[in-house]
C-alpha positions in Angstrom: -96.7 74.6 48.5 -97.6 70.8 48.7 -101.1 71.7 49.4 -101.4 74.4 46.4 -99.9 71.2 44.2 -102.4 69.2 46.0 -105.2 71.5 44.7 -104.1 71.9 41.5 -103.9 68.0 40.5 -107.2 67.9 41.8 -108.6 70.7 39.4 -106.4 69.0 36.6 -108.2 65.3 37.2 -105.2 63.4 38.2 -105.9 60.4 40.1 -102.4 58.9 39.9 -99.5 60.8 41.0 -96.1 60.7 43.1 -94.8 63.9 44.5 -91.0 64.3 46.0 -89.8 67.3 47.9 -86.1 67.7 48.7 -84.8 70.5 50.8 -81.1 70.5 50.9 -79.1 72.7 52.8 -75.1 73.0 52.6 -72.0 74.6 53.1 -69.5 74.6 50.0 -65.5 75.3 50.3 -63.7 76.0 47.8 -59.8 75.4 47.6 -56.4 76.7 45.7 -53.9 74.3 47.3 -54.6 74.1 51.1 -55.7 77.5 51.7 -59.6 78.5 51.3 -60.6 81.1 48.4 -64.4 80.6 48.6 -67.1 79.2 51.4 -70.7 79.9 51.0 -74.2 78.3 52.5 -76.7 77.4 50.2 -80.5 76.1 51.0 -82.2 75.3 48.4 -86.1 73.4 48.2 -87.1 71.6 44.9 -90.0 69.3 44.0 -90.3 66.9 41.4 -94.0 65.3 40.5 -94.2 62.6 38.4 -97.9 62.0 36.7 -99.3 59.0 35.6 -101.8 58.4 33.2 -103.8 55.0 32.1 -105.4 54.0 29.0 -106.3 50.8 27.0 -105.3 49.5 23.5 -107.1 46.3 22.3 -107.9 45.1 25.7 -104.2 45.9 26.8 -103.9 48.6 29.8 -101.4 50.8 29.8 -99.5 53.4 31.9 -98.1 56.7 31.2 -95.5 58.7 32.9 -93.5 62.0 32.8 -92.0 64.0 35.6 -91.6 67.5 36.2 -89.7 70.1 38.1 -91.3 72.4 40.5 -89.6 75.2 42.0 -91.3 77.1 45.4 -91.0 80.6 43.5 -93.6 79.5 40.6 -96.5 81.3 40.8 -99.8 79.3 40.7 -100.4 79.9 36.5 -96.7 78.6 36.1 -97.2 75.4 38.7 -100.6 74.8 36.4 -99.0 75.0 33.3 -96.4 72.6 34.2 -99.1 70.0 35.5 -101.0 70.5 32.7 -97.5 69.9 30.0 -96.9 66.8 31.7 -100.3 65.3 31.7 -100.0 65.6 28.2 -96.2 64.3 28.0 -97.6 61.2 30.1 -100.5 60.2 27.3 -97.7 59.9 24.7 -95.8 57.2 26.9 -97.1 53.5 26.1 -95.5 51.2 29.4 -97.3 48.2 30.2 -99.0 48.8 33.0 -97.9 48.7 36.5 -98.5 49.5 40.5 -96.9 52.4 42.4 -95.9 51.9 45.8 -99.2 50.8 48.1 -99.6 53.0 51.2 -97.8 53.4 54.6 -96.6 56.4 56.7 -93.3 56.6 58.3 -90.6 59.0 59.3 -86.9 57.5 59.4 -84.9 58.8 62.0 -81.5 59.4 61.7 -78.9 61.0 63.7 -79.0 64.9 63.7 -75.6 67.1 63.3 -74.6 70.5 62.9 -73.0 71.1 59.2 -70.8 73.8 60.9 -68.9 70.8 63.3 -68.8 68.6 59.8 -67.6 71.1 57.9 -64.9 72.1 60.1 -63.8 68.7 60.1 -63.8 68.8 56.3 -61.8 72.4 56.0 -59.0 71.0 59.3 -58.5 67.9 57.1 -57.5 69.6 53.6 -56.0 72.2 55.2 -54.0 70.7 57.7 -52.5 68.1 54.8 -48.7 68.4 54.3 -47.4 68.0 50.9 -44.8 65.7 50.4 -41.4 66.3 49.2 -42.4 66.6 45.3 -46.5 66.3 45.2 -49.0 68.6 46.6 -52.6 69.6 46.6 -53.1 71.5 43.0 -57.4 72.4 44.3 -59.9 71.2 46.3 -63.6 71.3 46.2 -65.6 70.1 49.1 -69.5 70.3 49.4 -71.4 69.0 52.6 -74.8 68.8 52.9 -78.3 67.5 54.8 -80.7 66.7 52.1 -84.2 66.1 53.8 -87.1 64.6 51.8 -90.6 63.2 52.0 -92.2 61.3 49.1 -96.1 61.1 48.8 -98.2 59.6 46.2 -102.3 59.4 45.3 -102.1 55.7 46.8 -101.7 57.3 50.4 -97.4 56.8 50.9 -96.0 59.8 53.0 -92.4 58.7 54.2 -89.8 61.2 54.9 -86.2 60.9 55.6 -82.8 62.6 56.3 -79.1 62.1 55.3 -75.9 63.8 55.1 -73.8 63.7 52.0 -70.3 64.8 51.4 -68.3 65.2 48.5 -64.8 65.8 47.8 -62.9 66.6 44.7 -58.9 67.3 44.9 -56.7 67.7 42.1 -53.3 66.5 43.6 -49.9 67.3 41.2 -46.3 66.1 41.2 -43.2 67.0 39.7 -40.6 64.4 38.9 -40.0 63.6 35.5 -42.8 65.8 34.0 -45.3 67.7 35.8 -48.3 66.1 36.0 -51.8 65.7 38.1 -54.9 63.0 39.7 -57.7 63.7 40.0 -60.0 62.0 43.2 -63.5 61.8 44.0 -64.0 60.8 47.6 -68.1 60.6 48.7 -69.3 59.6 51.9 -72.2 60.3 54.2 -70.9 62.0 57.2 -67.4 62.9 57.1 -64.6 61.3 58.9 -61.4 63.8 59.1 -58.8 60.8 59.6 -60.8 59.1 56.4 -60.2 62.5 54.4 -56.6 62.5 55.1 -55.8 59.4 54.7 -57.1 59.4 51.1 -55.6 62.6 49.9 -52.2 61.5 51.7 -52.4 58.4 49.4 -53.1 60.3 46.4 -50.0 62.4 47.2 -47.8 59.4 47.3 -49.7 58.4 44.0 -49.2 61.4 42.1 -45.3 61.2 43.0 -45.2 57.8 41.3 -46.7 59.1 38.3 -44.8 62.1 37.6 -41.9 59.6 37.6 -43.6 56.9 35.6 -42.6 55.6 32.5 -44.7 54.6 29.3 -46.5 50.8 29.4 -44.8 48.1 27.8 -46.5 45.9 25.6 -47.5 43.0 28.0 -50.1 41.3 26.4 -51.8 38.7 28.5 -49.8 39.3 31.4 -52.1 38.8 35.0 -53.6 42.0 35.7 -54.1 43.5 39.2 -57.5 46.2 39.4 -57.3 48.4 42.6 -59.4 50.7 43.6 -62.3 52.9 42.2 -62.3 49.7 38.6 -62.8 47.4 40.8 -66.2 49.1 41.6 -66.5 49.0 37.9 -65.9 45.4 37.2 -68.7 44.1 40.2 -70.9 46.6 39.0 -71.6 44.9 36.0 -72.1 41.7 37.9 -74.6 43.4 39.8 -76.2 45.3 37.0 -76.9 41.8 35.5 -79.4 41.0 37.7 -81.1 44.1 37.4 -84.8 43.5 36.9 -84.8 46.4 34.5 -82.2 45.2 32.3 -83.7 41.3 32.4 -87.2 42.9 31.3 -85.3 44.3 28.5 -83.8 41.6 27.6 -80.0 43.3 27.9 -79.5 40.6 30.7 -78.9 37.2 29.6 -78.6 36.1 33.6 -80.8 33.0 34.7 -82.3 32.4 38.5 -79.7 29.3 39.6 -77.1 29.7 36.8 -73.9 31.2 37.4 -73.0 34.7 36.5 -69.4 34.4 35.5 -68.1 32.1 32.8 -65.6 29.3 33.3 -62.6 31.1 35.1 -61.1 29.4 37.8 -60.7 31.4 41.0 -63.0 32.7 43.6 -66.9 32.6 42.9 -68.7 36.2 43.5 -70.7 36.7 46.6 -72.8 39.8 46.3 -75.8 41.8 48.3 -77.6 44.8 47.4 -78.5 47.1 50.9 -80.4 50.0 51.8 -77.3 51.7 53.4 -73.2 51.0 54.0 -71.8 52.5 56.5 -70.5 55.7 55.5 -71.8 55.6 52.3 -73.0 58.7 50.1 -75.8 56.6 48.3 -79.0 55.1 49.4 -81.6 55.6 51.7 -84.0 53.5 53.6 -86.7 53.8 50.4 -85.9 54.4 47.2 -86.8 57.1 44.8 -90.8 55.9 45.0 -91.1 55.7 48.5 -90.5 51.5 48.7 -88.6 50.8 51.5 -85.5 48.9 50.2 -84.8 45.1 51.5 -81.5 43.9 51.6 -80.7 40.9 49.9 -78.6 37.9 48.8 -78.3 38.8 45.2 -75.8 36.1 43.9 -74.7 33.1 46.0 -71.1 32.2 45.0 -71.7 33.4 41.4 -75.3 31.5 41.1 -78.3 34.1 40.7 -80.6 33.7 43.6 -82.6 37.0 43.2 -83.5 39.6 41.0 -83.4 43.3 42.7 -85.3 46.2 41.9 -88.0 48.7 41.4 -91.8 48.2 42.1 -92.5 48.3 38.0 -89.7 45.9 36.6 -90.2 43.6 39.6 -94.1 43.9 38.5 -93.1 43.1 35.3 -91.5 40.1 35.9 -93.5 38.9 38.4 -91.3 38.7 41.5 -91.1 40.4 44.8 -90.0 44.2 44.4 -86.2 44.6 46.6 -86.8 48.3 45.7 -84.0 50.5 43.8 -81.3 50.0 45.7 -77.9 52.2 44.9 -75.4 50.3 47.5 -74.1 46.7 46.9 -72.0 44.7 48.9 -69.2 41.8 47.6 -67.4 39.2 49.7 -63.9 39.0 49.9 -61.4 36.7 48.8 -58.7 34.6 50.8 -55.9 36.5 48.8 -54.4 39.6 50.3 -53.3 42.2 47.8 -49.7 41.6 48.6 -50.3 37.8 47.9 -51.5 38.7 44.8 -48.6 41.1 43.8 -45.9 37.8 44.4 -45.6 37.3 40.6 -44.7 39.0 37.8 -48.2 41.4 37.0 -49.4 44.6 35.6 -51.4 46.6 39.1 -53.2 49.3 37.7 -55.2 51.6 40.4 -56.6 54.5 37.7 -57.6 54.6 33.8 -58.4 58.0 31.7 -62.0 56.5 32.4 -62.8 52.8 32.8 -65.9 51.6 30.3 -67.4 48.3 31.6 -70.1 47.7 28.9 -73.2 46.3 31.3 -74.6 44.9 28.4 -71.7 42.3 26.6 -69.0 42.4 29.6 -66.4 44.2 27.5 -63.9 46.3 30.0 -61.6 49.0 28.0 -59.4 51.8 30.0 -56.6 54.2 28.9 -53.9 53.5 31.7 -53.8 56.7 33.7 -51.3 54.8 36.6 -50.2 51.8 37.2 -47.6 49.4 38.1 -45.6 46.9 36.3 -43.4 43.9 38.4 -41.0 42.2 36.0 -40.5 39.5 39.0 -38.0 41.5 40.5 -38.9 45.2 40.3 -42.1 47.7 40.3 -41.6 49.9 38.0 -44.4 52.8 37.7 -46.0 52.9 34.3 -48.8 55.1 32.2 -50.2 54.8 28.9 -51.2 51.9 26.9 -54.3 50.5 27.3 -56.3 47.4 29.3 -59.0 45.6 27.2 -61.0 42.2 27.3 -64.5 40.8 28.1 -65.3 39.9 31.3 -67.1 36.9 30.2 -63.8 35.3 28.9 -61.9 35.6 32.2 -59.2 32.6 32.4 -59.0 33.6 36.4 -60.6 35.9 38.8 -59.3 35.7 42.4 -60.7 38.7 44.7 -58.6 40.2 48.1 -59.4 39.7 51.7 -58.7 43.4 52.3 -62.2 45.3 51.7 -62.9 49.2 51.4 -65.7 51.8 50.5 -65.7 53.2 47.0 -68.9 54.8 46.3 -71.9 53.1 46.6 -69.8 49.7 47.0 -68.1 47.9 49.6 -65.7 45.1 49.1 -63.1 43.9 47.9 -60.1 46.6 47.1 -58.2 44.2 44.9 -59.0 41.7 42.0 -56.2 39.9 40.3 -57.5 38.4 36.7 -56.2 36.7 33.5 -57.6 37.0 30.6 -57.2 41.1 29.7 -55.1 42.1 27.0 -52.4 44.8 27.9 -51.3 47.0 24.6 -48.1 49.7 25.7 -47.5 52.6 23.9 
């Protein structure tokens, strides 16, 4: 197939091109409570080729792009057809020009397992999970899979690499008060059953607390504790900020030495972007060009050291490319998440969706569950809503506990001031 694409860029004159094949195999369970009602195997191979195309304007050069979907089935008219639409697509596209990825030949290695032994692991976990006295598992979907892929382009780069991704999905319900549900996402790379359990355990107990909760009060500018999954939101932004993209663009206002966060007292953010975290989903050791990612000190207690990313923004703004990294690192705090429950605070661990606009800082979310403490009791709440702007913090202080949400790893806990809490 690669060398029928080969021949057929060739007959089309393109000189500049980046070709990614992905072959991903997997085994998919499907759940009604904790017995199994589907499992299939799938193995599927896809290629995507991206075509580039140059021109000048008024002594400017330029570079077109546009990518393109490739399937194994397509006979050669249909594989020239689509060559020949996105050749075309690429000479509407005016971007200032820029290099792809130079070339060098390697093959990560990576540790090899059977998706059989993973999957069992998966199925024992969900399976094996006892419901507690009022909350159990409503569905479950769980997906595990090797995805294997080798990236060339015209400039000579052939690197190929493996990795294993799994994802869950459980619905978890509860009835107390009302019946109600939570719904979970839990991604990783190769699965860990005591990992799996633990999680869905928690969301058990959470569930319980919410089908006994009771509506927000209106707290206003009381301290607000983020755990979990928005806390992932809220550093995200940070680390979009010094995106190279978004400086290029000018949707980043962040500076090389000046501080990210505004004037809020508390602990300064510490914050890497890597190839790969352990257990992660994300990543890879290249990113989706072929450059192999570098990890680096992003921001050095709030102060912008580095921008990160791609080989064309990081072209564009004249620096040296970190690649496009997906995983991101934070250092923790010296307050543990019990420290920072000692006074009277709204915890909330999950919104209807959390928006963290990576643009202005503003952070809005629909209280899913949370957790009010008067001073002398926690008292389960839902409803209302968080807002504020993260750039008009009064305080940020970050825990010492750390865990893997996603593509980030660190802290589990932030404790701010500054949001405004509106009950129902």
């Amino acid at each position: 197939m690669i060398e029928k694409i080969m021949k057929l860029l060739k007959s089309a004159g393109v000189t500049c091109w980046k070709l990614r094949e992905d072959l991903v195999e997997s085994e998919e369970f499907f759940f009604i409570k904790t017995k199994t009602d589907i499992g299939r195997a799938k193995k599927v191979k896809k290629f995507e080729l991206t075509v580039y195309k140059d021109f000048e304007e008024n002594g400017e050069k330029y570079r077109g792009s546009s990518a393109v979907s490739l399937s194994p089935i397509m006979n050669s008219d249909e594989l020239k057809d689509s060559i020949k639409g996105a050749v075309m697509a690429a000479g509407f596209v005016k971007n200032p020009w820029y290099p792809i990825v130079p070339p060098y030949t390697e093959n990560f290695l990576s540790p090899e397992y059977e998706l059989e032994d993973l999957s069992y692991d998966v199925v024992t976990a969900i399976m094996g999970q006892k419901d507690h006295s009022s909350a159990w598992i409503n569905s479950a979907e769980a997906f595990i899979s090797r995805n294997t892929s080798r990236i060339m382009n015209s400039e000579g780069l052939d690197v190929s690499f493996s990795r294993y991704k799994t994802y869950i999905e459980t619905i978890v319900s509860a009835s107390g008060k009302e019946e109600v549900e939570l719904y979970d996402q839990f991604l990783l790379s190769v699965p860990k059953s005591e990992m799996i359990k633990k999680r869905i355990s928690k969301m058990l107990d959470l569930v319980e607390e919410r089908s006994n909760a009771t509506s927000t009060p209106s707290l206003k500018t009381i301290p607000v504790i983020l755990t979990g999954e928005p806390v992932k939101e809220v550093m995200r932004y940070y680390l979009m900020q010094t995106n190279a993209n978004l400086k290029y663009n000018k949707i980043s206002e962040a500076n090389i030495g000046q501080s990210v966060q505004g004037k809020e007292s508390g602990d300064k953010i510490t914050l890497y972007i890597l190839p790969e975290v352990e257990n992660s989903y994300y990543g890879g050791p290249v990113d989706n060009d072929g450059f192999k990612i570098v990890s680096k000190k992003i921001l050095d207690n709030s102060v912008l050291k580095n921008y990160w990313g791609d080989m064309r923004y990081s072209y564009y703004l004249d620096i040296n490319p970190t690649g496009g990294a997906t995983n991101f690192k934070v250092s923790p705090g010296n307050l543990s998440t019990n420290e920072m429950r000692e006074n009277r605070h709204l915890e909330v661990t999950h919104f209807s969706a959390v928006d963290v606009d990576e643009t202005t800082g503003d952070f809005g979310g629909e209280i899913r569950l949370g957790w009010y403490f008067d001073g002398s009791k926690r008292i389960p709440v839902y409803g209302g809503s968080v807002t504020g702007n993260l750039k008009d913090l009064k305080s940020l202080y970050l825990s010492k506990e750390t865990e893997l949400e996603g593509n980030y790893f660190g802290p589990c806990s932030l404790l701010v001031e500054g949001f405004n809490v509106s009950g129902e």
